[in-house]
N, C-alpha and C positions, 0 to 999 in steps of 0.2 A: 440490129438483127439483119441477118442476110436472107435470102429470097432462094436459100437451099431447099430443095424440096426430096425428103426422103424416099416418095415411090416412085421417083426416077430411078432410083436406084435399084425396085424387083424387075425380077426378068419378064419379059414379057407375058412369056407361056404363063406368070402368076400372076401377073396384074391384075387380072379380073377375078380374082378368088378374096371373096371379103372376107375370110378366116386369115389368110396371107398376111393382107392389106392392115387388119388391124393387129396381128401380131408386130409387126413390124413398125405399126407406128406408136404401139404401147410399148413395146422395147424402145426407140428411137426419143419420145418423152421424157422417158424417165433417164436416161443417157447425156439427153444434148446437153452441153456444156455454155450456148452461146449465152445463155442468162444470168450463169456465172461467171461468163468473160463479159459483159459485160458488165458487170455488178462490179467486180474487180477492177476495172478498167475505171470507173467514174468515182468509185469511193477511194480507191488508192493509188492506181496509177496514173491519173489526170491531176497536176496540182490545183488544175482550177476548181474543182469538183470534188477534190479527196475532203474525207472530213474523219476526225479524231486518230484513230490509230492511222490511218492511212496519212495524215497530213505531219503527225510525229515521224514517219517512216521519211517525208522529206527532209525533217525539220535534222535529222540525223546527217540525210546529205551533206544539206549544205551548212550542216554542224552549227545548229541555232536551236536553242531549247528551248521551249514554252511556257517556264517560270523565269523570273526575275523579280531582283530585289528593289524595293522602291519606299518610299514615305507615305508612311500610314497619314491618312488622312479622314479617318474619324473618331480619331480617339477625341474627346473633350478636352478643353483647357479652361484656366481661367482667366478673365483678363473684363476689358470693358465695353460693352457693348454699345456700336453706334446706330442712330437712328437710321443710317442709310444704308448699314450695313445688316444682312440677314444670315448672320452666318450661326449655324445652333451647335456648333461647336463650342462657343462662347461662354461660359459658366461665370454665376459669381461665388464668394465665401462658404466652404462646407461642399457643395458640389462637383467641384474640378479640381487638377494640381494644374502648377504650374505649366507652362509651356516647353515639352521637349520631345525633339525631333525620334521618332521611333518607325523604324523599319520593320517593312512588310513582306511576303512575297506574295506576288501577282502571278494568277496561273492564264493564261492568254484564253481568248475564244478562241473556234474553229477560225470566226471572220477576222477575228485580230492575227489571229498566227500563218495565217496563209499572206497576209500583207507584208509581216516582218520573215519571212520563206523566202518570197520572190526578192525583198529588201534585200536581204541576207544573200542571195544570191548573184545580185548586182555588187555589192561588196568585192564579193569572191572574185569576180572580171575587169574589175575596177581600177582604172589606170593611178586611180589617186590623184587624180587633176579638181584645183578649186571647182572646177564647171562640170566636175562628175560628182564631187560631193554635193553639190547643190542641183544637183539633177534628182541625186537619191536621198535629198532633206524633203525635193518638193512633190515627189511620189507618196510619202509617208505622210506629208501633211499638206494634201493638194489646195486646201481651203483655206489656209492658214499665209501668215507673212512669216516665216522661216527660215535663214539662210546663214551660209557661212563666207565671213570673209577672212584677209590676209592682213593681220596687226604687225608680226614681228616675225624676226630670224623663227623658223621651226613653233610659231606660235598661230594658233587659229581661233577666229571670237566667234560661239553660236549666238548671231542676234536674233533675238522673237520677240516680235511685234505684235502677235497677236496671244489673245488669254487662253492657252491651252492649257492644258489640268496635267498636275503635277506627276499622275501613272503616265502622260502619253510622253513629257520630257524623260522621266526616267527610262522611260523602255528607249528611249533614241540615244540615249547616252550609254545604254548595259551592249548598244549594237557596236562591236568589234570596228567600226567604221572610220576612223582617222589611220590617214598615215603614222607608218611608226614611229616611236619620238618624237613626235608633234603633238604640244601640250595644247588644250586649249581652254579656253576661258566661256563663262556666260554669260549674254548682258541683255537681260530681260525688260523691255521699255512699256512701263502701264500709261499707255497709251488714253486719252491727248497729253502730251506733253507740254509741261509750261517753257515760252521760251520768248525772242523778241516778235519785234514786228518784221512780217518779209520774210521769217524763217517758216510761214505755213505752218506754225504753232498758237497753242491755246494759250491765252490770258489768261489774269492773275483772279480763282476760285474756278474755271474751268479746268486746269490742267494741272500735271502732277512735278514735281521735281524728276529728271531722268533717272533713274536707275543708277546703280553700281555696278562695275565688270566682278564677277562672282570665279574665281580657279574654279576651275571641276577636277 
């Protein structure tokens, strides 16, 4: 708000007339506009600040939409459950089917969609250098071990290290963000990994076999 003062603006000779004074400032109320610029101003034109229609209005900008498709992850299945694991997805006979992969769409929050906004926007500027895509892995996943390296001619590997949940890989992958023509791969490590001695890995009932490289 600014520190505009409307009875600056009567004449003098009326200044001291409180019929003037308050006509002017009951007109001048119901008028000012600075409550709706700023209201405007923090819901829609701030993207740090914009929320729901005002944060669609960027998300059009810089042409990134607020659904995408991802793997459902609680429909039931059936299969075996182990003592170490608690997962209630799990079903036995008569309860669940089989295990199959079925898609969902995810409609983003206000605080999810202003992250993949500004994402989406670094994109857009983006030289497409390995140390700009991994500038804009580890914005998205600040907490996370995330990154991408360089396997082959026109080929790029997403390694994750750490146990991120399957909507926040899909939404990284629905982002328009590889150079073009440039295929890449996934290789998800469940981490400790079993391996020898000297390699700073886990021994045999600590640690897992490494992972498979996965196409995307």
């Amino acid at each position: 708000m600014s520190d505009f003062d409307i009875n600056e603006t009567i004449q003098s000779q009326y200044a001291a007339s409180p019929h003037i004074t308050s006509l002017v400032n009951a007109f001048w109320n119901s008028l000012n506009p600075e409550a709706d610029i700023e209201l405007f101003y923090n819901k829609v034109f701030n993207p740090d600040t914009a929320e729901g229609m005002g944060l669609d209005v960027w998300g059009r900008i810089v042409a990134i939409g607020r659904e995408y498709l991802t793997t459902d992850t609680t429909n039931p299945y059936w299969g075996f459950k182990l003592s170490e694991i608690a997962d209630e997805r799990v079903q036995n006979f008569g309860n669940a089917p089989y295990y199959k992969k079925i898609n969902g769409t995810v409609k983003l929050t206000d605080t999810a969609y202003r992250l993949y906004i500004f994402l989406k926007a670094m994109i857009n500027i983006s030289d497409g250098t390995l140390a700009s895509l991994n500038k804009m892995i580890k914005y998205l996943f600040p907490n996370d071990t995330v990154y991408i390296i360089h396997t082959d001619t026109m080929v790029l590997r997403l390694v994750v290290e750490s146990p991120i949940s399957q909507a926040d890989l899909d939404a990284l992958l629905n982002l328009p963000w590889l150079p073009a023509g440039v295929n890449l791969e996934e290789y998800q490590v469940l981490t400790p990994t079993w391996g020898l001695e000297g390699q700073d890995l886990a021994v045999l009932d600590e640690g897992n076999f490494a992972t498979e490289v996965v196409p995307v």
